[in-house]
C-alpha positions, 0 to 999 in steps of 0.5 A: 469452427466451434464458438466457447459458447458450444464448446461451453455446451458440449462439454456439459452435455458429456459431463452431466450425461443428460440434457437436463443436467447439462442446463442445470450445470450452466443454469440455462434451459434444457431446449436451448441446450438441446437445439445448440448440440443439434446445430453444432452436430450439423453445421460441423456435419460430426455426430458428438452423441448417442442417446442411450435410455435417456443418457448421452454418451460420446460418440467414437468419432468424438472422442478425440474432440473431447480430449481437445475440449477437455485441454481449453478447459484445463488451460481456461481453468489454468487461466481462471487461477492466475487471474485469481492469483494476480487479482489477489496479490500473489504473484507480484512483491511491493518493494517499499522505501521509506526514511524513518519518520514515516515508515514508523506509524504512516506506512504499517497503516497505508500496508495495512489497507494493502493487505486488505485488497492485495492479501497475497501481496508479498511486501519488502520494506526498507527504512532508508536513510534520504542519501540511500534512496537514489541506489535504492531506485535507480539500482532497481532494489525497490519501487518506491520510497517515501520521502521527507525530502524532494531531492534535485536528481534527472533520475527520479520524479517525485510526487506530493504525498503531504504536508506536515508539520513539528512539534515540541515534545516533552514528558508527562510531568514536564513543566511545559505539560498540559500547555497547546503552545511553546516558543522557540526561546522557551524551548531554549531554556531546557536540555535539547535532544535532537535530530542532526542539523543536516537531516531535513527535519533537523534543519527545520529545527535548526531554522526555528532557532536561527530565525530568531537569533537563538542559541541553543545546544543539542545535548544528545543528538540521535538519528532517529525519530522513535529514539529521540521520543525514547530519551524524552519519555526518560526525561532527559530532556525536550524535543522537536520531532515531526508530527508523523513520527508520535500521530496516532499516540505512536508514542505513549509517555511523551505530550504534544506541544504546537510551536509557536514558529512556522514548521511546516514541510512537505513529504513526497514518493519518489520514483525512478523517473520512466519507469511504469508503475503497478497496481499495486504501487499506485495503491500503495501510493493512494493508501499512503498519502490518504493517512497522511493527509488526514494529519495535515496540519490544515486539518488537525491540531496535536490531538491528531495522536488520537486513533480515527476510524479510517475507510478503505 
């Protein structure tokens, strides 16, 4: 029986074709080399070389033994590649959902740490509606979806990513420019743009004017996050958008103004529940809620727009 170890050893020997190149090849010295292949030659009672003018040349006895030591090689080297491949990303997909408020600005720059450490990771990203997610797990299409919601289903589990918090947008030039803080009865007083009341953060904002007893009009309602900062940019009215749609100056061209009401809320992953999950995701995962809670509102105040050196 032969240990990696000798194998490791004759194989050098044949390949090198010198005890000297043999302790060069594995960086070890020459008499450990020589009295290994002596003490394999006579535990295993076979003759792997003869000595020829200083040279090492396999035996016909041998022969076949290299052939065989040649296969673990290839099949170790074979090993090595995948090991390096996985190690690296590329024989595995992270297959992400995310609604629209967060996969604008939070999830290319949580991909972006990912390319970092995976960068043969193939990635799949889906901008979900909250309704879709719950097909989008329990269908196996992806693995995750970062949420802005926590939704009451026996099939998932959801975990805290953080917590966040509105803001109240309006364009460079704005009467309400340059202030740090609005009211909900300020903002009434101006053409609303906003997000439908039954989306969460529409609810949110729909909370800011019930609580008060405050009627307001939304004059144009738009899906998404990115639209609605569009139309504000073109001044066709003010906003109330959620802090991760505009962090990081997402969005030049509109001004960041703190409400004076409580808005706050939280975000989570959602996973099919029982299913394991990758390296890959949990990192994902990590990078995720680490930009995101770099903006929590506990932290940071509206200039959280601005770019930040960030750590892998």
């Amino acid at each position: 029986m032969m240990t990696l170890r000798q194998v490791e050893v004759i194989r050098a020997v044949m390949i090198t074709g010198t005890i000297g190149g043999a302790a060069k090849l594995l960086n070890v010295s020459a008499p450990g080399i020589s009295r290994l292949v002596k003490y394999t030659e006579r535990s295993l009672g076979i003759r792997f070389f003869q000595r020829q003018n200083g040279r090492y040349f396999p035996t016909s006895e041998a022969e076949n033994i290299f052939e065989q030591i040649n296969g673990v090689y290839k099949k170790v080297d074979d090993l090595t590649e995948i090991i390096s491949k996985i190690g690296r990303g590329g024989l595995s997909e992270l297959r992400i959902g995310s609604v629209p408020s967060i996969s604008q600005i939070m999830v290319p720059r949580a991909i972006e740490r990912i390319r970092r450490r995976y960068p043969d990771l193939r990635i799949d990203i889906n901008i979900l509606k909250i309704e879709e997610a719950i097909d989008y797990l329990l269908l196996g299409k992806g693995d995750c979806v970062a949420m802005s919601y926590r939704l009451d289903h026996s099939g998932l589990d959801f975990m805290p990513l953080a917590s966040g918090e509105l803001f109240c947008i309006v364009p460079q030039g704005h009467e309400l420019a340059g202030r740090k803080q609005v009211s909900a009865a300020e903002m009434i007083r101006y053409p609303l743009i906003g997000i439908d009341p039954t989306d969460p953060y529409g609810r949110i904002m729909a909370e800011i004017f019930a609580r008060n007893q405050l009627a307001y009009d939304i004059t144009i309602r738009a899906r998404f996050g990115t639209t609605v900062c569009a139309l504000v940019k073109a001044g066709l009215g003010i906003a109330v958008i959620d802090q991760f749609t505009v962090a990081h100056g997402g969005y030049p061209g509109v001004e960041l103004l703190r409400i004076a009401e409580p808005t706050r809320f939280d975000t989570y992953i959602a996973v099919k529940r029982g299913a394991p999950l990758s390296l890959h995701i949990e990192h994902f995962i990590e990078c995720l809620r680490s930009e995101m809670r770099a903006i929590e509102p506990s932290r940071k105040s509206p200039a959280a727009a601005a770019p930040r050196r960030r750590k892998n």
